[in-house]
BALO-960798 format. One record per residue: residue number from 1; chain; x, y, z of N, C-alpha, C, CB in turn. Coordinates in nm, 4 decimals, always signed. Each point is the difference from the previous one (the first is absolute). Glycine has a CB too. Example, Ala and Ser with C-alpha at 12.3 -4.5 7.8 and 13.67 -1.06 7.14 Angstrom:
<pts>
+-----+-----+----------+----------+----------+----------+----------+----------+----------+----------+----------+----------+----------+----------+
: seq : mol :     n.px :     n.py :     n.pz :    ca.px :    ca.py :    ca.pz :     c.px :     c.py :     c.pz :    cb.px :    cb.py :    cb.pz :
+-----+-----+----------+----------+----------+----------+----------+----------+----------+----------+----------+----------+----------+----------+
:   1 :   A :  +1.3190 :  -0.5690 :  +0.7800 :  -0.0890 :  +0.1190 :  +0.0000 :  +0.0900 :  +0.1200 :  +0.0000 :  -0.1892 :  -0.1173 :  +0.1246 :
:   2 :   A :  +0.1542 :  +0.2223 :  -0.1966 :  +0.0820 :  +0.1190 :  +0.0060 :  -0.0770 :  +0.1090 :  +0.0730 :  +0.1184 :  -0.0628 :  -0.2145 :
+-----+-----+----------+----------+----------+----------+----------+----------+----------+----------+----------+----------+----------+----------+
</pts>
This chain:
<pts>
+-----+-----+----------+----------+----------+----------+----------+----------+----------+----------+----------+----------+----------+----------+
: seq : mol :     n.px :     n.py :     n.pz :    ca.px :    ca.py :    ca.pz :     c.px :     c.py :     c.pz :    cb.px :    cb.py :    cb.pz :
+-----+-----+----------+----------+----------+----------+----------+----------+----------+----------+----------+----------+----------+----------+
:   1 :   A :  -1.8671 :  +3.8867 :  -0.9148 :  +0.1195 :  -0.0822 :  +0.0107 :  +0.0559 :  +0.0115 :  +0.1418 :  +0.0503 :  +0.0307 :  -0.2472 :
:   2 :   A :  +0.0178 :  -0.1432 :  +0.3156 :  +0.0614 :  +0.0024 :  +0.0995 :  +0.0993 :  +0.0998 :  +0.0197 :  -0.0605 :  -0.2030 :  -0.0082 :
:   3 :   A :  +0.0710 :  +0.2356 :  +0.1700 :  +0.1518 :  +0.0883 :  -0.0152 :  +0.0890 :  -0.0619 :  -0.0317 :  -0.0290 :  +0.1254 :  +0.1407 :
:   4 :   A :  +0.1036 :  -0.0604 :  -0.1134 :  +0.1653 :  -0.0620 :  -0.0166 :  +0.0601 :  -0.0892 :  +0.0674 :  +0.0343 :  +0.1730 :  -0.0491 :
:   5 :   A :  -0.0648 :  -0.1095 :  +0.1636 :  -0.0078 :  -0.0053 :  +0.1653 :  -0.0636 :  -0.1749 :  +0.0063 :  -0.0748 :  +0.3275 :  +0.0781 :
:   6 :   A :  -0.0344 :  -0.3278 :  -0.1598 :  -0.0602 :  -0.1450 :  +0.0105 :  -0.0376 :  -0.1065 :  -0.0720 :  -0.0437 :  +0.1092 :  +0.1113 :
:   7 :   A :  +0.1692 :  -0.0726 :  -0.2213 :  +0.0508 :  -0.0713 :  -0.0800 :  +0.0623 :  -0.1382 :  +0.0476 :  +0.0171 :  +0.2155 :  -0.1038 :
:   8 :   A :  -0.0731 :  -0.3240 :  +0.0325 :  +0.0535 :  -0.1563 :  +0.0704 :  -0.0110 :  -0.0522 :  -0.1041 :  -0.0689 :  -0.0362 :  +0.2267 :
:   9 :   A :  +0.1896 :  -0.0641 :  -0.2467 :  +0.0311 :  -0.1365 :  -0.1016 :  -0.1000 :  -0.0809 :  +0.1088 :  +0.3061 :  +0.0077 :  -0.1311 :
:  10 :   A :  -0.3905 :  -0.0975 :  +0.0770 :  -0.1003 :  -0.0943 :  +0.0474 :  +0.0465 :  -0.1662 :  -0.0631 :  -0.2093 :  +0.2266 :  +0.0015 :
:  11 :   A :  +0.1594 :  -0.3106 :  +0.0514 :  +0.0138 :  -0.0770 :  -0.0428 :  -0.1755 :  -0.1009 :  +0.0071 :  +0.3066 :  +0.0685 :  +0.0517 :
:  12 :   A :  -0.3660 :  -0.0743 :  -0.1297 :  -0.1279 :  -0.0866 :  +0.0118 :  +0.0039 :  -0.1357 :  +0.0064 :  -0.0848 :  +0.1549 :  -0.1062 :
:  13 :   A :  +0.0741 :  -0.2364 :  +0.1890 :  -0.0060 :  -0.1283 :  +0.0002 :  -0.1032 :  -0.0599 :  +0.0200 :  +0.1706 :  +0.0188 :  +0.0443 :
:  14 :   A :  -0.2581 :  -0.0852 :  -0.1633 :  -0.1444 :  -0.0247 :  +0.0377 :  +0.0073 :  -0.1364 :  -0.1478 :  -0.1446 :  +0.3189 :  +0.1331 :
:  15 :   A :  +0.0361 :  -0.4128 :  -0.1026 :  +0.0356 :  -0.0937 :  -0.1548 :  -0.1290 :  +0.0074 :  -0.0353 :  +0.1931 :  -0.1883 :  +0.0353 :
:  16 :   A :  -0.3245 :  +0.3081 :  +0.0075 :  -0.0808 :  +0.0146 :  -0.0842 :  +0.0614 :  +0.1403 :  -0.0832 :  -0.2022 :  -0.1386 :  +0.1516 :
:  17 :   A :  +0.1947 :  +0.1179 :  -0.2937 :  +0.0863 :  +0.0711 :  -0.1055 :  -0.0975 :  +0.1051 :  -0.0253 :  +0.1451 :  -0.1941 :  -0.1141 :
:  18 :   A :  -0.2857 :  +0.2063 :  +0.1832 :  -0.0816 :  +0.1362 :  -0.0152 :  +0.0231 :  +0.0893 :  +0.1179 :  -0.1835 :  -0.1142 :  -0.1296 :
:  19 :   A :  +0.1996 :  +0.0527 :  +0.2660 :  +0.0119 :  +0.0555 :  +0.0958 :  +0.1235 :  +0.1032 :  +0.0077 :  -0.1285 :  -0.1959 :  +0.0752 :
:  20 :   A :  +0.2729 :  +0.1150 :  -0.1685 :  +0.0968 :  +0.0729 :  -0.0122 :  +0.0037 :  +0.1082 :  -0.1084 :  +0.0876 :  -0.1862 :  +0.1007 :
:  21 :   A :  -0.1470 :  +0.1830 :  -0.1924 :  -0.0206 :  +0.0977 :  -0.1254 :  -0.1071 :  +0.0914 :  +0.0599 :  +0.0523 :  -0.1707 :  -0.2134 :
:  22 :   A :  -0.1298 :  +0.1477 :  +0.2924 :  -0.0722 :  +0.1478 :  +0.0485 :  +0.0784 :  +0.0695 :  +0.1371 :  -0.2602 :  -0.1029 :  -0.0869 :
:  23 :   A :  +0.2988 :  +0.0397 :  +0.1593 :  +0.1088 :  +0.0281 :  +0.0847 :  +0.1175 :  +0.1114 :  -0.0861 :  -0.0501 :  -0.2683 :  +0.1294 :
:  24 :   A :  +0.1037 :  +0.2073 :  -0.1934 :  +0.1222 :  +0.0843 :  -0.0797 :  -0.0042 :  +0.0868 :  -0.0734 :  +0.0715 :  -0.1400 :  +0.0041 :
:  25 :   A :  -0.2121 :  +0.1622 :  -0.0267 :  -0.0528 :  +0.0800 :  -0.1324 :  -0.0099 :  +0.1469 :  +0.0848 :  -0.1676 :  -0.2146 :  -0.1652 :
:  26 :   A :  +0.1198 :  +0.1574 :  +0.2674 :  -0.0894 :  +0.1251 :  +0.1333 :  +0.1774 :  +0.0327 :  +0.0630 :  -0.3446 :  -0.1501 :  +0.1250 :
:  27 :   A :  +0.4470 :  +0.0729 :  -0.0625 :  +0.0793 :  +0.0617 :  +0.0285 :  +0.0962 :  +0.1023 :  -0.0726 :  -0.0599 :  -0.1722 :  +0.1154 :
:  28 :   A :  +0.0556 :  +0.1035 :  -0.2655 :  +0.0892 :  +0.0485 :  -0.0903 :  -0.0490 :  +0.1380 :  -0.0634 :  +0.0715 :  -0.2439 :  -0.0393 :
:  29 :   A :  -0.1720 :  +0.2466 :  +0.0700 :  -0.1279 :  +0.1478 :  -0.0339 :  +0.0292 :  +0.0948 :  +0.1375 :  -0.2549 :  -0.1588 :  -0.1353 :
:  30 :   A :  +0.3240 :  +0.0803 :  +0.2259 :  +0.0358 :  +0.0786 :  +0.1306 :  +0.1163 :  +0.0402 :  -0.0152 :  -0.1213 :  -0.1090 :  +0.1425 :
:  31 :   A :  +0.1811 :  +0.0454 :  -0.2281 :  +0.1928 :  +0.0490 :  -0.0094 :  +0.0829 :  -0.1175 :  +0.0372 :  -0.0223 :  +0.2552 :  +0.0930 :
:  32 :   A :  -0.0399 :  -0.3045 :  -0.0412 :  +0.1170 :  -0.1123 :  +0.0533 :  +0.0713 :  -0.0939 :  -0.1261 :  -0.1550 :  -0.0272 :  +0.2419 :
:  33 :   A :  +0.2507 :  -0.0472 :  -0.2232 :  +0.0693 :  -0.0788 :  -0.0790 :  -0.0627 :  -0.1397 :  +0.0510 :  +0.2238 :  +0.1623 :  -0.0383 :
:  34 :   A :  -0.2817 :  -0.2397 :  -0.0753 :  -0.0978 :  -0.1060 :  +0.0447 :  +0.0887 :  -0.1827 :  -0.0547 :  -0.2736 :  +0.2294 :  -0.0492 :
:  35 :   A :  +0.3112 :  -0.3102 :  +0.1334 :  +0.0180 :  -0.1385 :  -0.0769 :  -0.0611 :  -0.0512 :  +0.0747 :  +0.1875 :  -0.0194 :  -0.1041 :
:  36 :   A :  -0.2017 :  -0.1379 :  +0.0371 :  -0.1146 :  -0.0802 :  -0.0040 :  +0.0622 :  -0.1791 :  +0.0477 :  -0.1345 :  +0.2000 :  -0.2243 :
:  37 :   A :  +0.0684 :  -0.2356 :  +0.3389 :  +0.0289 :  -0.1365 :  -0.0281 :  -0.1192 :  -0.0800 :  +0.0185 :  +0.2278 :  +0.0294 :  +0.0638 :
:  38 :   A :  -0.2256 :  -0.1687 :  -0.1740 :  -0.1216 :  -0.0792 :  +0.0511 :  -0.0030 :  -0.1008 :  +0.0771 :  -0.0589 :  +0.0565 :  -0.1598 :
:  39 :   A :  +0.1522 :  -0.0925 :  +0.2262 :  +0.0015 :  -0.0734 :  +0.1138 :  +0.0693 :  +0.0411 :  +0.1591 :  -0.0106 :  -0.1495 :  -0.2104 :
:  40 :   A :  +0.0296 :  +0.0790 :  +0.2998 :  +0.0641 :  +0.0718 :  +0.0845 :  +0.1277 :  -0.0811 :  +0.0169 :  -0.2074 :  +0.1093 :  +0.1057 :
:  41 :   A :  +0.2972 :  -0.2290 :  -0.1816 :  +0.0946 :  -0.0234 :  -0.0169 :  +0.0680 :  +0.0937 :  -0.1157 :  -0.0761 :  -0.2147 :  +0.1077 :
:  42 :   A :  +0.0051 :  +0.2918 :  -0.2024 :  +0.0656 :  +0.1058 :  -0.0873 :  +0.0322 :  +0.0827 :  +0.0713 :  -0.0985 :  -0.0236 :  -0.1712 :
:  43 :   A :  -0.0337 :  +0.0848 :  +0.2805 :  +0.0141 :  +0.1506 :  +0.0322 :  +0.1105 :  -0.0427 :  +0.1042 :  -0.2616 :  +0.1393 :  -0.0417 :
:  44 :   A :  +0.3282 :  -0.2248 :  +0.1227 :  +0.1259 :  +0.0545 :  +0.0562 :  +0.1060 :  -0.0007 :  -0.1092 :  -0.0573 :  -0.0829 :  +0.2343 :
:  45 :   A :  +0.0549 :  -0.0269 :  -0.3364 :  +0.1201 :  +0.0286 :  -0.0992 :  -0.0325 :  +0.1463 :  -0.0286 :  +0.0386 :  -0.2481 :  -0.1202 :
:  46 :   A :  -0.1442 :  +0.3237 :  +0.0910 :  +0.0069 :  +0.1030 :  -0.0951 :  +0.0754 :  +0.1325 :  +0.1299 :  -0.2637 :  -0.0984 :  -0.2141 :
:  47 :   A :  +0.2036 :  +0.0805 :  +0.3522 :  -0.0033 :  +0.1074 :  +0.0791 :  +0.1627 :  -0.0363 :  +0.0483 :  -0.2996 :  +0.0411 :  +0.0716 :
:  48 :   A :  +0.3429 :  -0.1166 :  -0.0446 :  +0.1369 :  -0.0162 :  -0.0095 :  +0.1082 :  +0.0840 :  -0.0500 :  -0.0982 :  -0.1727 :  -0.0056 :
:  49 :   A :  +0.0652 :  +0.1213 :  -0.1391 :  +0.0630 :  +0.0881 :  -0.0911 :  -0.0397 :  +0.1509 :  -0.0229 :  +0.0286 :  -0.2119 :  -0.0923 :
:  50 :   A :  -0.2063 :  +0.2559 :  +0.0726 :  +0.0137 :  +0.0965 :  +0.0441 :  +0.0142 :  +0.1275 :  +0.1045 :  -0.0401 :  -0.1368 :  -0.1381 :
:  51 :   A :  +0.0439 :  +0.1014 :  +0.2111 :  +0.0261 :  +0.0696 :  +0.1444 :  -0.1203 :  +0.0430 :  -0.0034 :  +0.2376 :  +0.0740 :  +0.0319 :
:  52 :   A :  -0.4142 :  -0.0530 :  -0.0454 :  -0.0664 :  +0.0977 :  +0.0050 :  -0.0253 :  +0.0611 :  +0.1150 :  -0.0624 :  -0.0824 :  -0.1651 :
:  53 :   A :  +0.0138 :  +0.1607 :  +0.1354 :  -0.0669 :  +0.1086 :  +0.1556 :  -0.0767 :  -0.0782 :  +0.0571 :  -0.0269 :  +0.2295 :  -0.0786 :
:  54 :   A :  -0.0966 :  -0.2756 :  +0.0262 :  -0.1279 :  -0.0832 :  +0.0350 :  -0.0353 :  -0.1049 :  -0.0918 :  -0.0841 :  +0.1899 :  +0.1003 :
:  55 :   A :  +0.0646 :  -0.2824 :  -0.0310 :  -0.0539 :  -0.1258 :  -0.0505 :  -0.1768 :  -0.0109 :  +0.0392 :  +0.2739 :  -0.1190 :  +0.0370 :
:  56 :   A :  -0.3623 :  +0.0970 :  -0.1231 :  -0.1027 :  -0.0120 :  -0.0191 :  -0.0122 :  -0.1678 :  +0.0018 :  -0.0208 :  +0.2492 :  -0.1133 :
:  57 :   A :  -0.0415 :  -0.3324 :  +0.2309 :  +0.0182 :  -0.1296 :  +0.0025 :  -0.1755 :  -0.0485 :  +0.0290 :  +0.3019 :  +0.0067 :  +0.0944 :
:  58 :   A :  -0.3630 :  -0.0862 :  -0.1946 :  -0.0833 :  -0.1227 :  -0.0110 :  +0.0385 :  -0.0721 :  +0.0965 :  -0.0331 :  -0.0030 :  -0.2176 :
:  59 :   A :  -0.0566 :  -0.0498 :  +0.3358 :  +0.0241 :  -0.1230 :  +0.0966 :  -0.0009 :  -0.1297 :  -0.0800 :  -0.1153 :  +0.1192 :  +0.1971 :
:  60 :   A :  +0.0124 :  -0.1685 :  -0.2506 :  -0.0216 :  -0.1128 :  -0.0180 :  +0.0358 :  +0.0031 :  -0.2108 :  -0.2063 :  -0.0387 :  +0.2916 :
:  61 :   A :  +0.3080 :  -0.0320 :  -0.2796 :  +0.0664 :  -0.0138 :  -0.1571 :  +0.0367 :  -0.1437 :  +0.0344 :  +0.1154 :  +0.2604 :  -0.0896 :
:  62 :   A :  -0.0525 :  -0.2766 :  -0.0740 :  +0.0399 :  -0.1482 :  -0.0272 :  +0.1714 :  +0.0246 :  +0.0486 :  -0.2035 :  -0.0836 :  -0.2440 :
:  63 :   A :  +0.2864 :  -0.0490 :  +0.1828 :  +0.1415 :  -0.0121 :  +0.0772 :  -0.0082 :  +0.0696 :  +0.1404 :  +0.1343 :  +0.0053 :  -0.2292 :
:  64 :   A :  -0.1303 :  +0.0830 :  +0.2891 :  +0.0296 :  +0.0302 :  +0.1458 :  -0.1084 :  +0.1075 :  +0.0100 :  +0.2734 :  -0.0545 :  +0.0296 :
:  65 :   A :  -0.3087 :  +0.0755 :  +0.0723 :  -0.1158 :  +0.0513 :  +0.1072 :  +0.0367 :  +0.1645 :  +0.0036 :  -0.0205 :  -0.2496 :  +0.1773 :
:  66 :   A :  -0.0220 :  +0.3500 :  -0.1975 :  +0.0201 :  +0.1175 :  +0.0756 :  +0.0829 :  +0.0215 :  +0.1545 :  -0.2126 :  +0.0152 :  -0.1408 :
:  67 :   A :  +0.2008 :  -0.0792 :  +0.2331 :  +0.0524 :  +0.0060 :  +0.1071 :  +0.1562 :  -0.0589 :  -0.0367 :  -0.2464 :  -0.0145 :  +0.1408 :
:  68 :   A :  +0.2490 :  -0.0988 :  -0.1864 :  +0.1277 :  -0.0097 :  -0.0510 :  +0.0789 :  +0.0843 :  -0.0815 :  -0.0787 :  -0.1725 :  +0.0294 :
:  69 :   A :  +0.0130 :  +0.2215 :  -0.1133 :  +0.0518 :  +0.1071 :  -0.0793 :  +0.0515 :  +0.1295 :  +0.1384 :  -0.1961 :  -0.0732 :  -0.2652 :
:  70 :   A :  +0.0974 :  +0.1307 :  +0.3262 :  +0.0401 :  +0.0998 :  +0.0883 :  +0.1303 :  -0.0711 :  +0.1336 :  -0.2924 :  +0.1305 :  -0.0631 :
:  71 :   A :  +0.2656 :  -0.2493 :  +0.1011 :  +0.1308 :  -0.0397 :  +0.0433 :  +0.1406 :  +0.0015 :  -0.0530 :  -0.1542 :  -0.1008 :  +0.0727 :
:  72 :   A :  +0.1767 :  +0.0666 :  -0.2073 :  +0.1224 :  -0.0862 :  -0.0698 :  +0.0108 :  +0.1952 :  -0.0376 :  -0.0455 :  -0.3722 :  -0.1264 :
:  73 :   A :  +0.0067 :  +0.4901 :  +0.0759 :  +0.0046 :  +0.1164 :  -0.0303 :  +0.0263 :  +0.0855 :  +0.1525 :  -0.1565 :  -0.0568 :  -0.2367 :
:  74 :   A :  +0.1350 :  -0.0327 :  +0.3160 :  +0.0836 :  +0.0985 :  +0.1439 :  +0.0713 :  -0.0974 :  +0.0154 :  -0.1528 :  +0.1538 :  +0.1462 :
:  75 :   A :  +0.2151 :  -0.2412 :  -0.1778 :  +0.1091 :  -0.0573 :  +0.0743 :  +0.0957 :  +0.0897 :  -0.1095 :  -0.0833 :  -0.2817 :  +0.1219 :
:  76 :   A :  +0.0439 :  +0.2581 :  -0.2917 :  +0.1177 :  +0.0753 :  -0.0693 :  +0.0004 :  +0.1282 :  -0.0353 :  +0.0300 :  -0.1787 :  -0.0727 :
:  77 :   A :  -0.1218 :  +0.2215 :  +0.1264 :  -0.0187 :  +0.1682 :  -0.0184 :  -0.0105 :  +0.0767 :  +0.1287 :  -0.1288 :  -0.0378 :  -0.2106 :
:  78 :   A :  +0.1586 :  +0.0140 :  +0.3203 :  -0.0686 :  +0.0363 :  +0.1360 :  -0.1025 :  +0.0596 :  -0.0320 :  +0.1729 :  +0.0229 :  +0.1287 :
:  79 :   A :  -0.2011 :  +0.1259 :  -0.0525 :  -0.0854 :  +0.1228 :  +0.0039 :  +0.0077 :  +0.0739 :  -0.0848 :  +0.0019 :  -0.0019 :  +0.1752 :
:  80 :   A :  +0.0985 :  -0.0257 :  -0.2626 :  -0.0233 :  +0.1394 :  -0.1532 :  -0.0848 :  -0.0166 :  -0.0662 :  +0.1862 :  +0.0381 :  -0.0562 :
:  81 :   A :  -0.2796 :  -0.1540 :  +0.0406 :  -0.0624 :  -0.0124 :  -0.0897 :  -0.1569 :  -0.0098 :  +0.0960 :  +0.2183 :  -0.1090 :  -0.1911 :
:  82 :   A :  -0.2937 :  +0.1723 :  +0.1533 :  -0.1689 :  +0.0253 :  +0.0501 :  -0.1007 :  -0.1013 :  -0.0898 :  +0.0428 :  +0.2883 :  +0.0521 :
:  83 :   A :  -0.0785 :  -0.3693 :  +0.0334 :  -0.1051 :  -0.1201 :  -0.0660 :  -0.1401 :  +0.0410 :  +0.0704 :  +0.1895 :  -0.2283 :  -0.0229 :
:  84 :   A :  -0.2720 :  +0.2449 :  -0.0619 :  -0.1479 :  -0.0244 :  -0.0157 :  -0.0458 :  -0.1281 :  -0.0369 :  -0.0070 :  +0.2110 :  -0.0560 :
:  85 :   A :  -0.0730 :  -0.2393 :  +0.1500 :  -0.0911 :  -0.1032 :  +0.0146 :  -0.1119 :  +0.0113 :  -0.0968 :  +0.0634 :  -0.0152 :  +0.2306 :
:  86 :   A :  -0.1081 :  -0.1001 :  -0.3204 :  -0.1591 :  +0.0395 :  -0.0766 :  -0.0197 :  -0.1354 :  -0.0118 :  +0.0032 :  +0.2330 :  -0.1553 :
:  87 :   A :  -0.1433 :  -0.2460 :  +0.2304 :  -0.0516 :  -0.1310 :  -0.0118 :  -0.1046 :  +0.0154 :  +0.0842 :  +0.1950 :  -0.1307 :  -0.0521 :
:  88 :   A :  -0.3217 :  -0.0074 :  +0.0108 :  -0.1068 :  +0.0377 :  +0.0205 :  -0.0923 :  -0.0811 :  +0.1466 :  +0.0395 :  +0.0662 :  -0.2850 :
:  89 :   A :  +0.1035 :  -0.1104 :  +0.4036 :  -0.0067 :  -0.0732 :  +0.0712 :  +0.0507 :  +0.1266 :  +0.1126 :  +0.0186 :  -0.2622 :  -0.1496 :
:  90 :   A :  -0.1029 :  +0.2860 :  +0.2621 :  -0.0150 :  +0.0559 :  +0.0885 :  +0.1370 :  -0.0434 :  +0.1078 :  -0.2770 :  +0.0186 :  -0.0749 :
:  91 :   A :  +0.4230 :  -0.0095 :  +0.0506 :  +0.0831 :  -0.0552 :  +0.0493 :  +0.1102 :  +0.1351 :  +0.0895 :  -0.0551 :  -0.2277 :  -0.2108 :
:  92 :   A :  +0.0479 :  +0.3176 :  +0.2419 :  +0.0448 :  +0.0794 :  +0.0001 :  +0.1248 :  -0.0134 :  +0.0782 :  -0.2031 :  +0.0861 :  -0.0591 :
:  93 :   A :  +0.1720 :  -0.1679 :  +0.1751 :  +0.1082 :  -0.0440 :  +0.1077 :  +0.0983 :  -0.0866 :  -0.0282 :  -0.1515 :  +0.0290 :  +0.1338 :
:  94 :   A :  +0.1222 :  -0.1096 :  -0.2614 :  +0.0786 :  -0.1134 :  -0.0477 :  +0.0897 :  +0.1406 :  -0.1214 :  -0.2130 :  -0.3118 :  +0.0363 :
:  95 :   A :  +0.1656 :  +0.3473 :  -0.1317 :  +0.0302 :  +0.0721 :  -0.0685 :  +0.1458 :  +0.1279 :  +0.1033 :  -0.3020 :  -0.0797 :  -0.1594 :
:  96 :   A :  +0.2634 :  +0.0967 :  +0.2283 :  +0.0691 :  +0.1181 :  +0.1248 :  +0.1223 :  -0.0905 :  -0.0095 :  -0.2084 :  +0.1138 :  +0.2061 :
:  97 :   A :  +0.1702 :  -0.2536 :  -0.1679 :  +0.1062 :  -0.0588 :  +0.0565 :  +0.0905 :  -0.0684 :  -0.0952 :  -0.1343 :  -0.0167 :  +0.1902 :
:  98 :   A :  +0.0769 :  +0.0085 :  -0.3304 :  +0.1168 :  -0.0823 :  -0.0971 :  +0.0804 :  +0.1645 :  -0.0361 :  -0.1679 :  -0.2794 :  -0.1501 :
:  99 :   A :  +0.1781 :  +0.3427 :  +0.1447 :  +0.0382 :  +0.1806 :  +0.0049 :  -0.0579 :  +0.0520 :  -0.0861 :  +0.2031 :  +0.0050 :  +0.0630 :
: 100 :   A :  -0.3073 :  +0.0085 :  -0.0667 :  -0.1105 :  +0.0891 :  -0.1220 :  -0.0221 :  +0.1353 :  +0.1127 :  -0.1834 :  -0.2462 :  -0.1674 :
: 101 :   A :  +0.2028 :  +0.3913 :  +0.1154 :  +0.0187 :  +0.0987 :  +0.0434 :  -0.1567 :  +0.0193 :  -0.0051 :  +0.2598 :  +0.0654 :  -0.0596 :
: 102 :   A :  -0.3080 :  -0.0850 :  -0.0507 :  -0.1694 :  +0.0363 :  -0.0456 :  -0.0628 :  -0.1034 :  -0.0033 :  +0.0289 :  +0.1666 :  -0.1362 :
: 103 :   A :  -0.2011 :  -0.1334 :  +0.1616 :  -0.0713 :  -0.1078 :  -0.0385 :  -0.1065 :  +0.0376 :  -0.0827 :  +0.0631 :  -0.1088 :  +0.1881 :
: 104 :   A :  -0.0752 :  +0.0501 :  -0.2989 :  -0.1628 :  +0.0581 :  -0.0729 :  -0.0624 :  -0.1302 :  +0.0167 :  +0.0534 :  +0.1913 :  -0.2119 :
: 105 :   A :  -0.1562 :  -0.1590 :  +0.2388 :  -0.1533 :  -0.1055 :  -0.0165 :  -0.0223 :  -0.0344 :  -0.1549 :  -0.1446 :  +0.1293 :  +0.2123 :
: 106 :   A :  +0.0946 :  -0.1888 :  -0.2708 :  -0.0740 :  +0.0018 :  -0.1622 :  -0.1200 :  -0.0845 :  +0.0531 :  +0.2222 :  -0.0052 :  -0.2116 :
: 107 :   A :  -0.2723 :  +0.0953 :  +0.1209 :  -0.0277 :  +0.0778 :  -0.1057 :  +0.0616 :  +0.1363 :  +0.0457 :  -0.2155 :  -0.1352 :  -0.0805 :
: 108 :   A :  +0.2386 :  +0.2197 :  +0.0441 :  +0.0269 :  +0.1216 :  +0.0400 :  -0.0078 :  +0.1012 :  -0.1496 :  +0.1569 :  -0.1084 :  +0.2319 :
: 109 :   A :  -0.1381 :  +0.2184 :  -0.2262 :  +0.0074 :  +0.1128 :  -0.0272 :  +0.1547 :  +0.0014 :  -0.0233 :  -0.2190 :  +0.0853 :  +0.1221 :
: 110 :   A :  +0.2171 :  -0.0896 :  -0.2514 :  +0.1406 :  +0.0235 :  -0.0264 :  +0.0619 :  +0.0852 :  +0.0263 :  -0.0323 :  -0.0868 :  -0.1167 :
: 111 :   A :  -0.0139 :  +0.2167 :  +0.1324 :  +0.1051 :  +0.1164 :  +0.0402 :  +0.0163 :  -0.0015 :  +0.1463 :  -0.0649 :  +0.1542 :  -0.1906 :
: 112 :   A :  +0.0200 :  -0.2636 :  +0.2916 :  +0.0420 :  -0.0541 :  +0.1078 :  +0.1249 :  -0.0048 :  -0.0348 :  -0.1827 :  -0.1102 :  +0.0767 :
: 113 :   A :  +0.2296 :  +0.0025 :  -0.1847 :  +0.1023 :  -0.0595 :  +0.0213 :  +0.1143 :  +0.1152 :  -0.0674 :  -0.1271 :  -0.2657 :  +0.0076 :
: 114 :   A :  +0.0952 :  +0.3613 :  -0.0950 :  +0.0738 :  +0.1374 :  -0.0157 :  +0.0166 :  +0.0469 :  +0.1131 :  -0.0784 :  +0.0560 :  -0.1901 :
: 115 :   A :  -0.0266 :  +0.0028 :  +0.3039 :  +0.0256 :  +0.0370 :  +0.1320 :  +0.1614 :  -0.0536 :  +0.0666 :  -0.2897 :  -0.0106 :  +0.0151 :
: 116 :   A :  +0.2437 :  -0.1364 :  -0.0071 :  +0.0779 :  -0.1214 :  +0.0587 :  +0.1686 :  +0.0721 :  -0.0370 :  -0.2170 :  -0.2547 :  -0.0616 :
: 117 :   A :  +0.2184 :  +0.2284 :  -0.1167 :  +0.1121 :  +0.0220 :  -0.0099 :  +0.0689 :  +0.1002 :  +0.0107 :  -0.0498 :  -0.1308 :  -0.0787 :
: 118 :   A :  -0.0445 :  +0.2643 :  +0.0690 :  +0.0750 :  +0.1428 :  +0.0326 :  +0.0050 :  +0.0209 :  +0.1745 :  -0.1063 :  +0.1242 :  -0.2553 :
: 119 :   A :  +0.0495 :  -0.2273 :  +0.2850 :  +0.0084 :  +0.0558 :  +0.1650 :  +0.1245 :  -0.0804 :  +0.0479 :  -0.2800 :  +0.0382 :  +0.0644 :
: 120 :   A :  +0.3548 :  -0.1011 :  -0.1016 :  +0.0880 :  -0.0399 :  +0.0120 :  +0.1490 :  +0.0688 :  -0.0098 :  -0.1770 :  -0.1439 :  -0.0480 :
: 121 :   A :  +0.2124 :  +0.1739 :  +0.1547 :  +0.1390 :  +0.1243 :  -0.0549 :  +0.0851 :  -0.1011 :  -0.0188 :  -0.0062 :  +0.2384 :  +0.1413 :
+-----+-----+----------+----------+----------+----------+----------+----------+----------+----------+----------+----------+----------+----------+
</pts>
């Protein structure tokens, strides 16, 4: 189990519904406090309201784009909130620049994206 120390409310935003159930299964087996959105017009309603530590963000979704999502979540969240990038488009500089703190490649190794989120203070 995670420390204490690296304990994070997450937020998954992805609208393939397997990608997010093995995602949450693996963080929540880490300790963390795990919610779920399937689009990226939910995941700012949801991250809004919940303030999380880290947002776990899908680039390419339906209603709005990942990058939008990481824009419209720093305009209303500044820097408190740590966004990871996951998507399977080699974008890293675009990703840097909509404010994604992290970037994962996919396919990946999911405990990448555990890494991702505990390396995040």
């Amino acid at each position: 189990m995670a420390n204490d120390n690296l304990r994070r409310r997450v937020l998954l935003v992805d609208d393939d519904e397997l990608t997010r159930q093995s995602l949450r299964m693996l963080l929540e087996s880490e300790g963390h406090a795990v919610q779920e959105a399937d689009d990226g017009l939910d995941g700012v309603i949801k991250a809004k309201a919940l303030k999380p530590d880290v947002v776990v963000v899908d680039i390419e979704m339906p209603v709005i784009d990942g990058y939008s999502v990481a824009r419209r979540l720093r305009e209303a969240l500044g820097a408190g909130v740590r966004l990871v990038a996951l998507t399977g488009h080699n974008e890293r500089e675009r990703a840097c620049a909509a404010g994604f703190d992290v970037f994962v490649l996919k396919p990946s190794d999911p405990e990448e994206v555990v890494r991702a989120v505990e390396g995040l203070a």
